[in-house]
PDBQT receptor file of N, H, CA, C and O in Angstrom, charges set to zero:
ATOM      1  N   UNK A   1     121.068  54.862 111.281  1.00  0.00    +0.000 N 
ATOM      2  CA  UNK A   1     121.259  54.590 112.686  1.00  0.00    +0.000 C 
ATOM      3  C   UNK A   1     122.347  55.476 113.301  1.00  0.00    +0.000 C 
ATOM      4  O   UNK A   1     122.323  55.521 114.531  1.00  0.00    +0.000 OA
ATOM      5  N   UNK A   2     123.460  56.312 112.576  1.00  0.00    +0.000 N 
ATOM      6  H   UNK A   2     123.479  56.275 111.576  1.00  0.00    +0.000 HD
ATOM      7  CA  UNK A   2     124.870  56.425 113.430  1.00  0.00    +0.000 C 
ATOM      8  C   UNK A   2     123.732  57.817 113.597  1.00  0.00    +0.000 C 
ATOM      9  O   UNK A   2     123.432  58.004 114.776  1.00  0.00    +0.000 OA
ATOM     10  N   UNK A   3     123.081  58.783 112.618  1.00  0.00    +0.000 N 
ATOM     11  H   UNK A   3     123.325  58.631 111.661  1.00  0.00    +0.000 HD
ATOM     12  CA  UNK A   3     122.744  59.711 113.180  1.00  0.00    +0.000 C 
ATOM     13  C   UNK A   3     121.666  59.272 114.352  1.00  0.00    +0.000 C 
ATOM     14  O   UNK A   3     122.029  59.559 115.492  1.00  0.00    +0.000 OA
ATOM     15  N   UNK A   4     120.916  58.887 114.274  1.00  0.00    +0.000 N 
ATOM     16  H   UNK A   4     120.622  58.654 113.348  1.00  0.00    +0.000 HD
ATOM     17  CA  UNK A   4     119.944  58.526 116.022  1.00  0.00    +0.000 C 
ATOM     18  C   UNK A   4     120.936  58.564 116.628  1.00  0.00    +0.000 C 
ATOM     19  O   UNK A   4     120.696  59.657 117.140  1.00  0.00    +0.000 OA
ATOM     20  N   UNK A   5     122.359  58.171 117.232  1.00  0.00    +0.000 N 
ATOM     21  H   UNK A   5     122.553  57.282 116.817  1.00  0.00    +0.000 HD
ATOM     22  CA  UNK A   5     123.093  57.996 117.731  1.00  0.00    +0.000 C 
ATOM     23  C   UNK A   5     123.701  59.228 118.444  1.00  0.00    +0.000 C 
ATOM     24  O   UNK A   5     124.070  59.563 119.570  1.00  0.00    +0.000 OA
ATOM     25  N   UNK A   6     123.595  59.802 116.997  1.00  0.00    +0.000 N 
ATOM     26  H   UNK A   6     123.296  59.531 116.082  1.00  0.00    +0.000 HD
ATOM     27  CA  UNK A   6     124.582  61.119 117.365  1.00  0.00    +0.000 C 
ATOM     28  C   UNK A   6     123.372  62.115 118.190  1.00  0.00    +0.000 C 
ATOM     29  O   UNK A   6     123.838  62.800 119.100  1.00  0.00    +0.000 OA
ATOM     30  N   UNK A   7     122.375  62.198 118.022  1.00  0.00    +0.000 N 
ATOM     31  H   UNK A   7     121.997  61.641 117.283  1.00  0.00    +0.000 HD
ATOM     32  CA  UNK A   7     121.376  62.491 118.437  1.00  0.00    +0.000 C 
ATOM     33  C   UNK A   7     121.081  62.466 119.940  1.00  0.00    +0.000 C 
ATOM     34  O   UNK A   7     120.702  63.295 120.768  1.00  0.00    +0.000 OA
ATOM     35  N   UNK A   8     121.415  61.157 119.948  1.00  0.00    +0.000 N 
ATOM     36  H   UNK A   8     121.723  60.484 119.276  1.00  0.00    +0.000 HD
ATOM     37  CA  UNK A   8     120.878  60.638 121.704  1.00  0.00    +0.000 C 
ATOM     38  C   UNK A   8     122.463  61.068 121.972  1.00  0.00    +0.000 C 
ATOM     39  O   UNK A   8     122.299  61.770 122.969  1.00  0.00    +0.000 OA
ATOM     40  N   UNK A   9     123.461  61.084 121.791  1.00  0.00    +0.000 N 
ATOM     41  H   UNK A   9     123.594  60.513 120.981  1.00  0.00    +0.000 HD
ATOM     42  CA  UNK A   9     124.732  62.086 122.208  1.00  0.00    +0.000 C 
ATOM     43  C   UNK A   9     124.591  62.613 122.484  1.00  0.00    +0.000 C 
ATOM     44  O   UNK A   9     124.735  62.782 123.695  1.00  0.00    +0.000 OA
ATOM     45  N   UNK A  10     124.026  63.723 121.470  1.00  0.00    +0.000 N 
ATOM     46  H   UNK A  10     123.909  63.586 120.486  1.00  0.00    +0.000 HD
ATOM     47  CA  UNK A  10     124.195  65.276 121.471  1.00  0.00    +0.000 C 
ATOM     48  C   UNK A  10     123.176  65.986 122.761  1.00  0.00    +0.000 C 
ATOM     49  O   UNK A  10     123.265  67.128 123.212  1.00  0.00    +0.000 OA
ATOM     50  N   UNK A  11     122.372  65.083 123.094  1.00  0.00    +0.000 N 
ATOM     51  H   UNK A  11     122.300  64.156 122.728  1.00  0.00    +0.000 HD
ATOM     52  CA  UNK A  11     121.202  65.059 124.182  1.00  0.00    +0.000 C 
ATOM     53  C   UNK A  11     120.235  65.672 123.023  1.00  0.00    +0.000 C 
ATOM     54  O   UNK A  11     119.278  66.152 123.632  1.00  0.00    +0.000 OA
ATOM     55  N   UNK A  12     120.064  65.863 121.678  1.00  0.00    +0.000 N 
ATOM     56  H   UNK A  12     120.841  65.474 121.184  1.00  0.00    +0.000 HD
ATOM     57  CA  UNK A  12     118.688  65.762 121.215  1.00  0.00    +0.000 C 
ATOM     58  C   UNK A  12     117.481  65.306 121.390  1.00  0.00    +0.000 C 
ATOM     59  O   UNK A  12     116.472  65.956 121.118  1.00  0.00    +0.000 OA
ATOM     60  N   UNK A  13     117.491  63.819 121.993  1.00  0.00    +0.000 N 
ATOM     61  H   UNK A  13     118.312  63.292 122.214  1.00  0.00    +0.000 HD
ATOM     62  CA  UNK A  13     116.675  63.192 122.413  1.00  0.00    +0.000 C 
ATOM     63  C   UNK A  13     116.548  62.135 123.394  1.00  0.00    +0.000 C 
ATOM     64  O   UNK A  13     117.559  61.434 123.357  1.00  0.00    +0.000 OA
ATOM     65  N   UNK A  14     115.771  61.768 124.195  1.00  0.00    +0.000 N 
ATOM     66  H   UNK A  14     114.949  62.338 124.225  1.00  0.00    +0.000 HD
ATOM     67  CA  UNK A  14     115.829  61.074 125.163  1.00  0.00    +0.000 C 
ATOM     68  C   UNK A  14     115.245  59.509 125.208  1.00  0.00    +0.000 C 
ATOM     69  O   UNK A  14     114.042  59.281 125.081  1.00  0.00    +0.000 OA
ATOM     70  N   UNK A  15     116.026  58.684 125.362  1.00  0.00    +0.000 N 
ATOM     71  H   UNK A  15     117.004  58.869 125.465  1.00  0.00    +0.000 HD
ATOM     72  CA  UNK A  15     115.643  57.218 124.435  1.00  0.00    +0.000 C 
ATOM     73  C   UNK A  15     115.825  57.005 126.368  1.00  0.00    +0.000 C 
ATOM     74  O   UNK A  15     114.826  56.573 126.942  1.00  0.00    +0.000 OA
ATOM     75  N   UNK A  16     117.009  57.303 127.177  1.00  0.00    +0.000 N 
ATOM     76  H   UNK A  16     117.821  57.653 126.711  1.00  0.00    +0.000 HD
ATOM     77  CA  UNK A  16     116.952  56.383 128.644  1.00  0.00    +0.000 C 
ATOM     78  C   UNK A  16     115.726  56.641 129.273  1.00  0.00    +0.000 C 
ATOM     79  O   UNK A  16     115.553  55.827 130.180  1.00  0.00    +0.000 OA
ATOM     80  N   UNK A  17     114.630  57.592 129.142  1.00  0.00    +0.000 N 
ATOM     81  H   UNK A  17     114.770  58.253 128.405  1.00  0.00    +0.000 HD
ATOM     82  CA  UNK A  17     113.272  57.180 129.754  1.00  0.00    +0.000 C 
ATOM     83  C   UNK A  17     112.192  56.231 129.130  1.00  0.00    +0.000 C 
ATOM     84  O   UNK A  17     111.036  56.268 129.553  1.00  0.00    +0.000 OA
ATOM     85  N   UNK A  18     112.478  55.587 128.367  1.00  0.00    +0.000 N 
ATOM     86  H   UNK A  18     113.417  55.557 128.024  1.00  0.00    +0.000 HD
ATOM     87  CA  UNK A  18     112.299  54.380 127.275  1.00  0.00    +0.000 C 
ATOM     88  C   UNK A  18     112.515  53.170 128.336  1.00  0.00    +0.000 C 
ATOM     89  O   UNK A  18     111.721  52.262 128.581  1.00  0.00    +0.000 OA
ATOM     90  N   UNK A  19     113.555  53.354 128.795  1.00  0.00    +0.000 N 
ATOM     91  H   UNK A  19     114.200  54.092 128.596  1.00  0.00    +0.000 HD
ATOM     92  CA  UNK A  19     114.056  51.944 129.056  1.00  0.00    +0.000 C 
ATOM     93  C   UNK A  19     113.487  51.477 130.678  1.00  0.00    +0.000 C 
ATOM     94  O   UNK A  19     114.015  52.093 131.604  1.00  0.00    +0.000 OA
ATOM     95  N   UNK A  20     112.323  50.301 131.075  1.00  0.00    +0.000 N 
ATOM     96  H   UNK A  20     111.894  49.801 130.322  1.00  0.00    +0.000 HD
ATOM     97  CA  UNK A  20     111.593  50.164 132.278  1.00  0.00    +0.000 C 
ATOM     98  C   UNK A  20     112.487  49.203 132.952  1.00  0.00    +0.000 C 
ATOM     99  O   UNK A  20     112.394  49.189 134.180  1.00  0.00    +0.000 OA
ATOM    100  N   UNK A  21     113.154  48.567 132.522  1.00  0.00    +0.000 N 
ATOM    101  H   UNK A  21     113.229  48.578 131.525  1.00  0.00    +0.000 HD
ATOM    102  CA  UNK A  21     113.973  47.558 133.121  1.00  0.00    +0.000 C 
ATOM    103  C   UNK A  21     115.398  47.298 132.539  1.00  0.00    +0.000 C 
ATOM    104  O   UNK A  21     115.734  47.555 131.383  1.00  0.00    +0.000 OA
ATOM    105  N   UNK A  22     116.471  46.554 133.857  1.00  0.00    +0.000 N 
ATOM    106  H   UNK A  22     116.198  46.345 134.796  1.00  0.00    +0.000 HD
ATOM    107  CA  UNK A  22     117.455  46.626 132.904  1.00  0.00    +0.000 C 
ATOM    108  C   UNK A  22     117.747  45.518 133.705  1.00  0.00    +0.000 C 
ATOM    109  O   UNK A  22     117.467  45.603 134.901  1.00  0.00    +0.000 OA
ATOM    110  N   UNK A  23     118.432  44.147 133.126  1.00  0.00    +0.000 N 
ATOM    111  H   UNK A  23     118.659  44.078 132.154  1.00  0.00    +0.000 HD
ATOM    112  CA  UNK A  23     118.742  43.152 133.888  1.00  0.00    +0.000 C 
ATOM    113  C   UNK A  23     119.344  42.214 132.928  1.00  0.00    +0.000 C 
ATOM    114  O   UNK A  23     119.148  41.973 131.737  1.00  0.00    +0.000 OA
ATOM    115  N   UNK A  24     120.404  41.615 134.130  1.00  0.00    +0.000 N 
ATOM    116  H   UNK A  24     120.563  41.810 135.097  1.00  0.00    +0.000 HD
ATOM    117  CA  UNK A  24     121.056  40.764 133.642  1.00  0.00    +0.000 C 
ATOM    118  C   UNK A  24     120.995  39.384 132.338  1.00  0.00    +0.000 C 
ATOM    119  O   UNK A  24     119.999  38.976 131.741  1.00  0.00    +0.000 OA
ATOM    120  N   UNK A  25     122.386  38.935 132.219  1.00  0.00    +0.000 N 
ATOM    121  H   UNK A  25     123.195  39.266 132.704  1.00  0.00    +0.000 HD
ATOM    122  CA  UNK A  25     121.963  38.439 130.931  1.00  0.00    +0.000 C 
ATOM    123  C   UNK A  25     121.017  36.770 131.539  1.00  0.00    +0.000 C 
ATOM    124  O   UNK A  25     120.377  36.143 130.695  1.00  0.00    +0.000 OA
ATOM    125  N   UNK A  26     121.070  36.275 132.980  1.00  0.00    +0.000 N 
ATOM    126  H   UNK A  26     121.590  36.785 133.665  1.00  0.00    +0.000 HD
ATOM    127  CA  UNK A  26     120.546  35.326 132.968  1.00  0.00    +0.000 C 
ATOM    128  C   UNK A  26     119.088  35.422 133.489  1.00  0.00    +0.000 C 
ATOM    129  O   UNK A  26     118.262  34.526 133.660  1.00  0.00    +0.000 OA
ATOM    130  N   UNK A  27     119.017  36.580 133.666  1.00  0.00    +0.000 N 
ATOM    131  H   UNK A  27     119.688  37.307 133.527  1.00  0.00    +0.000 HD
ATOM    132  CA  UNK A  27     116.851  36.758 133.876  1.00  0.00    +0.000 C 
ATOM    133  C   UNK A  27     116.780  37.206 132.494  1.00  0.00    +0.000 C 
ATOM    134  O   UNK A  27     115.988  38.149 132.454  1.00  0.00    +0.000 OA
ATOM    135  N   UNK A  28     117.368  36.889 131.072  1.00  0.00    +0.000 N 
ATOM    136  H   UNK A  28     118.010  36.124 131.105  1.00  0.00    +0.000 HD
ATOM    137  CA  UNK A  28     116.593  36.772 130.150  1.00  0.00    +0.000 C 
ATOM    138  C   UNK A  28     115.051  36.877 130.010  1.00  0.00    +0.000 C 
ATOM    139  O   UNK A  28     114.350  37.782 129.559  1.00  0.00    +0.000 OA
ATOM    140  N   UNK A  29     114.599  35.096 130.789  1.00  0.00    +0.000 N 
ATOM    141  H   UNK A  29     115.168  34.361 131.156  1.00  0.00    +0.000 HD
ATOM    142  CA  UNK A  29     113.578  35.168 130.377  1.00  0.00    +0.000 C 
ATOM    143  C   UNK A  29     112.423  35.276 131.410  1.00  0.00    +0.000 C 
ATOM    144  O   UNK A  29     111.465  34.530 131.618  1.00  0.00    +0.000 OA
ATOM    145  N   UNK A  30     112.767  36.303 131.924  1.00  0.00    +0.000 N 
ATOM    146  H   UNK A  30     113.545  36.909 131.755  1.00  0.00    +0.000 HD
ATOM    147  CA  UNK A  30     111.909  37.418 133.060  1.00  0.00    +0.000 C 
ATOM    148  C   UNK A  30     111.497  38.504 132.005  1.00  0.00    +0.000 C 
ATOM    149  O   UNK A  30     110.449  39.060 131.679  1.00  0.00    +0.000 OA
ATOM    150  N   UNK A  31     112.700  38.542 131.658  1.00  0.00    +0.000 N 
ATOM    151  H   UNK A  31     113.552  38.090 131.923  1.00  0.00    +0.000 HD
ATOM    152  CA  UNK A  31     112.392  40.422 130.572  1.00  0.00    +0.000 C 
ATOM    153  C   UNK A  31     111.174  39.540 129.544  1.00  0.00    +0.000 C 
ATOM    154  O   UNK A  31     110.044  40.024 129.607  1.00  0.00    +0.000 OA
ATOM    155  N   UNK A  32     111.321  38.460 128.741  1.00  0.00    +0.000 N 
ATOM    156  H   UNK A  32     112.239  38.067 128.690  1.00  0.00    +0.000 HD
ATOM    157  CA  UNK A  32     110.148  37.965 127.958  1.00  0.00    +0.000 C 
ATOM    158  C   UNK A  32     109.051  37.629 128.926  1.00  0.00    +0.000 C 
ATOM    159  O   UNK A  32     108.029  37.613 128.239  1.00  0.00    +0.000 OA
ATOM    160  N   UNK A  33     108.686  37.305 130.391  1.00  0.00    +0.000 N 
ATOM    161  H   UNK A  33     109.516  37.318 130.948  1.00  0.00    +0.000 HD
ATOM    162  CA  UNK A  33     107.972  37.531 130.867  1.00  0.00    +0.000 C 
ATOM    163  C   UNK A  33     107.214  38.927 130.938  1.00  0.00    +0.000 C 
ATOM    164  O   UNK A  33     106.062  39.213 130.611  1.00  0.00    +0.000 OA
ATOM    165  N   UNK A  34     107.914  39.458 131.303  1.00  0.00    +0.000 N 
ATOM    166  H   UNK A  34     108.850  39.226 131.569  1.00  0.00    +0.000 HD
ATOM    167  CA  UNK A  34     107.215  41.300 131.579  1.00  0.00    +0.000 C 
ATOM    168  C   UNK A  34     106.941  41.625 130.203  1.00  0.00    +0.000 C 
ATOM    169  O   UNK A  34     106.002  42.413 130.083  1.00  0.00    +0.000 OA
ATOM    170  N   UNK A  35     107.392  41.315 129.309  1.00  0.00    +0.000 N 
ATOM    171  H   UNK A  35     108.155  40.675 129.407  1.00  0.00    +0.000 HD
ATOM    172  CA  UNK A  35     107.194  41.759 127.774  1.00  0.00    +0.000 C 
ATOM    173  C   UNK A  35     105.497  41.363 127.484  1.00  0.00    +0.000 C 
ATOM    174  O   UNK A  35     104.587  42.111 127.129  1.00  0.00    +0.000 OA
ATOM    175  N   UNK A  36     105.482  40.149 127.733  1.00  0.00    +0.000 N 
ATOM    176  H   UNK A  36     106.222  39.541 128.022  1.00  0.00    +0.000 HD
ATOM    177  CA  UNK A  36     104.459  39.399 127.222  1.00  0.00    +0.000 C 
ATOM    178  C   UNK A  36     103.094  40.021 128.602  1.00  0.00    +0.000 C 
ATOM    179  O   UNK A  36     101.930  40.096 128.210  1.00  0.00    +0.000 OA
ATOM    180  N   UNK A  37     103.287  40.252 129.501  1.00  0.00    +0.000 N 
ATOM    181  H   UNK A  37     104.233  40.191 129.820  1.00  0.00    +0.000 HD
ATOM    182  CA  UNK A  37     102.606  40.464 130.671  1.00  0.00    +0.000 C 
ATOM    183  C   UNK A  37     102.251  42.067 130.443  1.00  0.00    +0.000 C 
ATOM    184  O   UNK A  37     101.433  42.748 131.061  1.00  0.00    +0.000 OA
ATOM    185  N   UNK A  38     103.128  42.450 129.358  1.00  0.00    +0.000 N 
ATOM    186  H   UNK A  38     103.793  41.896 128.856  1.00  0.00    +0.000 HD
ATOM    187  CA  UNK A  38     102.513  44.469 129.108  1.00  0.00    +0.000 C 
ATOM    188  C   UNK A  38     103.194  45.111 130.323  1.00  0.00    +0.000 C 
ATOM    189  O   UNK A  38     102.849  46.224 130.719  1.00  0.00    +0.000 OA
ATOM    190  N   UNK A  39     103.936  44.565 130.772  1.00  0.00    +0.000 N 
ATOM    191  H   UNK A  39     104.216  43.660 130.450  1.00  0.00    +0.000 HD
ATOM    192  CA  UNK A  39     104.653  45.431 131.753  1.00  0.00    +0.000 C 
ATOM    193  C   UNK A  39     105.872  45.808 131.506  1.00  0.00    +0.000 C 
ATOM    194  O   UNK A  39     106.463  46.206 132.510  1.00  0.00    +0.000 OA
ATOM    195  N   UNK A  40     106.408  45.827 130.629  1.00  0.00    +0.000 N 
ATOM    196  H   UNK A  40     105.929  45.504 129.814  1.00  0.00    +0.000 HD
ATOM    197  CA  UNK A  40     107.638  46.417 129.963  1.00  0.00    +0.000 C 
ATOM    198  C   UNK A  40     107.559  47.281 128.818  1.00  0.00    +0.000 C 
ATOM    199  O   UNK A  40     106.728  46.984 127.959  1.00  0.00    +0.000 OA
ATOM    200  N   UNK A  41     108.386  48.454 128.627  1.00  0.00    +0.000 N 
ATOM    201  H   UNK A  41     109.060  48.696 129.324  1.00  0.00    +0.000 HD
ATOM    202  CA  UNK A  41     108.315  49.082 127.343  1.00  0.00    +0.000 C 
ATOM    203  C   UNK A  41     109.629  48.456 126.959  1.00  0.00    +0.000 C 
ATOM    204  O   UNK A  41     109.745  47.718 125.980  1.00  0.00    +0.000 OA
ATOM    205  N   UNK A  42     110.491  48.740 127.670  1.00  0.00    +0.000 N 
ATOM    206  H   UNK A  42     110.397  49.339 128.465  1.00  0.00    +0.000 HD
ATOM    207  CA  UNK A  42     112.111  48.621 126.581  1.00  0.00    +0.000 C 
ATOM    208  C   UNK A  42     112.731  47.729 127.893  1.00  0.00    +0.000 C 
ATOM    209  O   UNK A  42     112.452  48.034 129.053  1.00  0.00    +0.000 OA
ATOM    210  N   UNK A  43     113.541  46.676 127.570  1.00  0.00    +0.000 N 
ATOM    211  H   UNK A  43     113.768  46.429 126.629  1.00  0.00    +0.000 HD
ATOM    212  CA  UNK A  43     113.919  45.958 128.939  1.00  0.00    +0.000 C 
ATOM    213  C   UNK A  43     116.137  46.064 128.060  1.00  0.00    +0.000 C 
ATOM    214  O   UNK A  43     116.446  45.912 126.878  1.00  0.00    +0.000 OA
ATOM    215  N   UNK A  44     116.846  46.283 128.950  1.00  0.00    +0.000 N 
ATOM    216  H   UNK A  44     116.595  46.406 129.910  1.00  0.00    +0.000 HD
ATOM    217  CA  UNK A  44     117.680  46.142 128.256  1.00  0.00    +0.000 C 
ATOM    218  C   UNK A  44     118.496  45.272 129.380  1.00  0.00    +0.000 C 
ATOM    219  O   UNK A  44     118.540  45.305 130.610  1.00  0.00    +0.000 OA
ATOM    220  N   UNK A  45     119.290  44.263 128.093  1.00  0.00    +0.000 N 
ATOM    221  H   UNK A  45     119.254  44.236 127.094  1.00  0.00    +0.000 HD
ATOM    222  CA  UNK A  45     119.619  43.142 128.818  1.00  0.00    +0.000 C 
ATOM    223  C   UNK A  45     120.996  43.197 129.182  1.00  0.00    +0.000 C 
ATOM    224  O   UNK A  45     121.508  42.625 128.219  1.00  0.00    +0.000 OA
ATOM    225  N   UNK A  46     122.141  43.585 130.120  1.00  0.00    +0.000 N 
ATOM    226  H   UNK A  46     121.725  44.049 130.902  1.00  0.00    +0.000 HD
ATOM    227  CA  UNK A  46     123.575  43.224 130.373  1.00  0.00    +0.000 C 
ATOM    228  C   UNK A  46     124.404  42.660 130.188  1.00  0.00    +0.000 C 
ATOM    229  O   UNK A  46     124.798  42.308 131.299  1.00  0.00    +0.000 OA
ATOM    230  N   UNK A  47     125.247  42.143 129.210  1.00  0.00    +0.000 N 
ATOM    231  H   UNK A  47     124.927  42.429 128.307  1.00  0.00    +0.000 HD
ATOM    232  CA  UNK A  47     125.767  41.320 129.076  1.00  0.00    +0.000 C 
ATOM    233  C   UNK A  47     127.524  40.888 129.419  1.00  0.00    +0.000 C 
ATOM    234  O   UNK A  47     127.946  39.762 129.155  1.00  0.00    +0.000 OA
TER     235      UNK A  47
């Protein structure tokens, strides 16, 4: 894992066009909505 890391650092690779949503920690379970609905690839949650 630390190298993926160093990776998405180094700008090797691009993981933030991955991510379709990003929301707080209390619409939790919105992001398992859109998950389950196929409308999410990567939802990342705020905490």
């Amino acid at each position: 894992m630390p190298k993926i890391v160093d990776w998405y650092m180094d700008g090797k690779i691009d993981i933030d066009s991955l991510i379709t949503h990003t929301m707080p920690l209390e619409d939790i379970n919105k992001g398992f909505d859109l998950m389950h609905a196929g409308e999410s690839i990567r939802s990342v949650v705020v905490y």
